[in-house]
N, C-alpha and C positions, 0 to 999 in steps of 0.2 A: 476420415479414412486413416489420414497420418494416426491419431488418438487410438484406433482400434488396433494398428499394426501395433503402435508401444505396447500396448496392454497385456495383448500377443505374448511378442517377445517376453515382457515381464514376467506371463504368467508359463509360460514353455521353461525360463530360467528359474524360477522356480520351484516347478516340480523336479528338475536337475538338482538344485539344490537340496530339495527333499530325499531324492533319491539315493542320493550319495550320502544324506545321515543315517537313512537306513543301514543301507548295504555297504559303507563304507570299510569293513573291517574282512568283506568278504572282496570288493573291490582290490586291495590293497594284497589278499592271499591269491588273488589271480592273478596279479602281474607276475607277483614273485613268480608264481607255477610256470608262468608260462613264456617272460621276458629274462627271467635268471637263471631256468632251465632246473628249476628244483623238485623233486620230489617231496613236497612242502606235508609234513607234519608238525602243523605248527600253532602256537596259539596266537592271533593274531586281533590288535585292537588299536583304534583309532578316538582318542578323546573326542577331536572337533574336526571338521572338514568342511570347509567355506569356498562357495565359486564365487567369481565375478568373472563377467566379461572379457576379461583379459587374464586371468589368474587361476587358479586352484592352490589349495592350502591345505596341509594337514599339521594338528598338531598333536601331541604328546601322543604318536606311534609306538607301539610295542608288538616285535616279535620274538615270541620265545620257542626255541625247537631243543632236541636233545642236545644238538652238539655246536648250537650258534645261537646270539642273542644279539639284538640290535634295537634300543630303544633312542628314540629322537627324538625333539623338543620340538622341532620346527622345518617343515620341508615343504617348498613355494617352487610352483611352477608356474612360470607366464610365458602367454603363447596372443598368438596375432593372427588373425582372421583377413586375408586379403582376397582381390577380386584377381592374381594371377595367381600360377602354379607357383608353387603347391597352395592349396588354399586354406590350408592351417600348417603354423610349422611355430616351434618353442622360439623364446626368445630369452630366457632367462631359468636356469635352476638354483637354486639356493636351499642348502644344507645347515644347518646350525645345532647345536650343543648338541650331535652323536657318539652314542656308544655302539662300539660293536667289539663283540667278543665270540673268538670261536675258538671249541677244544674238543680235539681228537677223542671219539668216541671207541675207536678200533672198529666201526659197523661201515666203514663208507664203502657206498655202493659204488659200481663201475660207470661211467658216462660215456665211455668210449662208443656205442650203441648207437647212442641219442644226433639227432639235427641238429645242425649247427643253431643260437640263437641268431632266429630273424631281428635288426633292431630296424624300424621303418625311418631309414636313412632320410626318407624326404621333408620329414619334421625339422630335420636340421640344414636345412636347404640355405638358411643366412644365419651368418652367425649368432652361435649363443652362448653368455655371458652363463660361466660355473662360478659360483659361488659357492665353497665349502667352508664353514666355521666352526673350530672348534670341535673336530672331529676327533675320537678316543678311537682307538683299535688295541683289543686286546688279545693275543693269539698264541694258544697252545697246544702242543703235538709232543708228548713225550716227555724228554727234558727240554726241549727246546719251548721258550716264552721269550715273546717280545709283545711289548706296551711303548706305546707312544703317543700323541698329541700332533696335530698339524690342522693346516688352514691351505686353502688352495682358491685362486682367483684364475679364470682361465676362458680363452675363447674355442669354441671347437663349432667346426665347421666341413661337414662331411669329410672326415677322416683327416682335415687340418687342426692342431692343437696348438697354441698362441697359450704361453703363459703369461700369465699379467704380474701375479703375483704369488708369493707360497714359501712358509715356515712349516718346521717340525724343529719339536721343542720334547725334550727329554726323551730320545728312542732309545729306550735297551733293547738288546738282545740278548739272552742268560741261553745257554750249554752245557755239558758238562765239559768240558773243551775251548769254547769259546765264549768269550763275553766286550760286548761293546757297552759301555752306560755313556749316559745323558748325551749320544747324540744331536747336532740345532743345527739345522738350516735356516738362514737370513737372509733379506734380499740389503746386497751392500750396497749397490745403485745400477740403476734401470735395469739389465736384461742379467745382471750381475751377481751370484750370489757365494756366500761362504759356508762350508760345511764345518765345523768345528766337533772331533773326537777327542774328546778328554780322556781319556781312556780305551784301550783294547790289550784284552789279554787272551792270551794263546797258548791252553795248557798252566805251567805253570809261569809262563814270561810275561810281564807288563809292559808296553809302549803308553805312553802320552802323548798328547797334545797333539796332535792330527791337524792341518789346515786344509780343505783342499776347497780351489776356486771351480764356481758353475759359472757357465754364460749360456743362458735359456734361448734359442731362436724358434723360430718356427719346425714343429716337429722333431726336432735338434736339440740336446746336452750336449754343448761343450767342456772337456775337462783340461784348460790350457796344463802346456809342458810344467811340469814340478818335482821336487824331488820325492822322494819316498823313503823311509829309514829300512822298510823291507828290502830295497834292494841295492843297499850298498851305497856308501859315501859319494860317488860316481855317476850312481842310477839317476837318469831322468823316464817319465812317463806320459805321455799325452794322452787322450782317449777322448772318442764320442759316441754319441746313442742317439742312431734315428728311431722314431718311431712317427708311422703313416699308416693309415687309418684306427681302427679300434681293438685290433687284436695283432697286431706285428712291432717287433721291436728286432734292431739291428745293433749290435754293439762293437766298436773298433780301437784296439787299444796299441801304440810304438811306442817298443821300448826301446832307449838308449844307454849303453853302457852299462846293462843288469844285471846284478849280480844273485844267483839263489843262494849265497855262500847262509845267509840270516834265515831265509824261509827253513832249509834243512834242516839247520842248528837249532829253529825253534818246534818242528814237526817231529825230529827225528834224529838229535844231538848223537845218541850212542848208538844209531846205527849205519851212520853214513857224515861223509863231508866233501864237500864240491869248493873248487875255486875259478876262476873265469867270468867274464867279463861280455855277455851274451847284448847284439840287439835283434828287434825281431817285432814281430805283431799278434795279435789274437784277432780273429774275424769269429763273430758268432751270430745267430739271427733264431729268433723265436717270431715262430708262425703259427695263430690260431693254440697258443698258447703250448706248444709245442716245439723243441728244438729242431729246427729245420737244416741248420748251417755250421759247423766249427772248423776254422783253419787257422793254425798256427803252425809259425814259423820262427825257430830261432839260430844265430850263426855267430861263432866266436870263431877270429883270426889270429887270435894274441896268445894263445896258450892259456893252459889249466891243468887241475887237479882233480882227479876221483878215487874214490874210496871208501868201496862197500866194507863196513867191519861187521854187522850184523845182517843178520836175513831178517828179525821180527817186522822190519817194516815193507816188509819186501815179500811173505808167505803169500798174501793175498793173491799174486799175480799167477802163482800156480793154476789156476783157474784157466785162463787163458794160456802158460805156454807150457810144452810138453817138457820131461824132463831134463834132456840133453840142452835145449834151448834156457830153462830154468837157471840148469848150473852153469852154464856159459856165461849168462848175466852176471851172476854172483861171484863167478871168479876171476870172469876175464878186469874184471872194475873192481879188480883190489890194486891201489895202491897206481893207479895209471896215471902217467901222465901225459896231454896230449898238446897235439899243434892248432890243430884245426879241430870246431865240432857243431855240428847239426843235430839240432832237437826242431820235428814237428810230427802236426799230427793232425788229423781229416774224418769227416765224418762219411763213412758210406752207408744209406739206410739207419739203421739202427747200433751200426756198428764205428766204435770210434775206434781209429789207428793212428798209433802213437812210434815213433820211426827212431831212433836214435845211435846216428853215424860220424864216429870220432876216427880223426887219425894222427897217429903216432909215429915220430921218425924212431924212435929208438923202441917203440912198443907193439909196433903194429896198427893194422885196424880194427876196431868194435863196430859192428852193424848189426841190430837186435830192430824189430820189428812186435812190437804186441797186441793184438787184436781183440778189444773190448767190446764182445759182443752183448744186445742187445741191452746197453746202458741205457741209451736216449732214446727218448719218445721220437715221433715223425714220423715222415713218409719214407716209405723203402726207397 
């Protein structure tokens, strides 16, 4: 009886096994369709695809569409068969030597329509061990391209993310404006790691050597207090990033003693200059891949300087304020000097408001209000 049950099973796994060199290449165009949420024109092929018992494997994958390519060497999934709920659920994914490239076709359709992607959460009911190796992402939209290199070891466990381990090795980002080369993240010990920028230029300005420390916890990037050369001799910065379940991220940044005297002078040298000495926060949160949240908050007690000498950085905001409002901006922030000053700004719907109220013993006060409608995504 035992003898005929194996045989069974053996010959049931199988014809799985058969089935899946079949239709393996049509298997793999179904997920995408319908787990990525793609309008999949695509050509889609699988060299080898092997089950066992505990496993499935696919090797030398390729998909090629108009405006993204992703070919992989190697991607292993192992999963467990038990006698409680849930009665299959992953235990292991593993990634190795991927490319992915994707470049702006100017044809992308609208998704805002479409269902949210179901992902069948109860697979991941105990933890499961990511493994990514060796993965290439290559990505271009206009002038903007970035290429980069990284490896990721990681536990994720319904909507819990346990980093284990994780480099990225050579990331540019190229602009016509902006440029970062050979960004590296490192793990420098246990939950600990260092980001190293050798470079970042802005326009025509060059910085070097960038250090800044991560401490990975659960769900959690830590960015301990440090200084910054953006913000003044002075400036310190701390910040963190939750992020809980699979589509939300929360991000919190204090600053201490910051100065935009550098960021202006590098955005906007000849047509503005600021001095003072600002602390304050940023709160932002992306929901469902969507900005759901921005609050910020900044407040100088010690005195400063402003002085608008040009408008060219400045025309844009016509957009949002009316005339009389427009020139008041530009004239009353010539040459001002002040005691006290508040800068924030909130997100209501789709509309972000940006507030900014100085006052002056010998100048007065400045209270301007601009309302940036319909920048960000989200919920009204």
């Amino acid at each position: 009886m035992l003898n005929k049950i194996i045989k069974t099973l053996l010959l049931i796994a199988a014809l799985i096994i058969l089935l899946i060199a079949v239709f393996r290449n049509n298997i793999v165009k179904f997920y995408i369709e319908n787990y990525a949420g793609k309008d999949l024109k695509a050509e889609c092929k699988v060299n080898k695809a092997d089950l066992w018992f505990d496993r499935i494997s696919f090797k030398d994958l390729t998909v090629k569409a108009a405006d993204y390519d992703v070919i992989a060497k190697s991607i292993t999934v192992k999963f467990k068969v038990q006698k409680e709920k849930p009665l299959f659920c992953i235990s292991d994914i593993s990634l190795a030597d991927v490319i992915f490239r994707l470049k702006s076709t100017g044809n992308t359709k609208s998704v805002s329509g479409k269902k949210p992607i179901a992902i069948p959460l109860g697979v991941f009911a105990k933890p499961v061990r990511l493994n990514l190796e060796n993965i290439n992402i290559s990505l271009k939209s206009g002038s903007l391209e970035i290429n980069s290199n990284f490896a990721i070891i990681a536990e994720v466990s319904r909507g819990t993310i346990l980093l284990k381990d994780a480099s990225i090795s050579d990331l540019d980002i190229r602009s016509q404006d902006f440029e970062i080369t050979n960004l590296n993240l490192k793990r420098f010990r246990k939950n600990l790691y260092l980001i190293r920028i050798p470079r970042i230029r802005v326009k025509e300005k060059k910085f070097e050597n960038f250090f800044i420390p991560v401490k990975a916890n659960v769900n959690q990037l830590l960015f301990p207090r440090a200084k910054n050369p953006f913000l003044g001799p002075a400036g310190f910065v701390s910040a963190k990033c939750d992020f809980e379940g699979y589509d939300s991220l929360c991000f919190n940044a204090n600053f201490k003693d910051a100065s935009f005297e550098k960021i202006v002078d590098t955005f906007a040298p000849e047509d503005a200059a600021v001095r003072g000495l600002f602390d304050g926060s940023i709160n932002a949160c992306l929901s469902a891949f969507k900005v759901s949240k921005i609050q910020a908050n900044f407040i100088n007690k010690g005195n400063g300087f402003i002085n608008v000498k040009k408008e060219s950085s400045f025309v844009f905001l016509k957009n949002y304020l009316d005339a009389p409002s427009y020139n008041a901006l530009i004239d009353n922030f010539k040459n001002y000097e002040y005691n006290m000053g508040v800068i924030s700004a909130g997100k209501e719907g789709n509309t972000l408001n940006l507030t900014l109220d100085f006052t002056s013993d010998s100048m007065g006060r400045r209270n301007i209000m601009v309302n940036f409608h319909d920048v960000l995504g989200g919920t009204q």
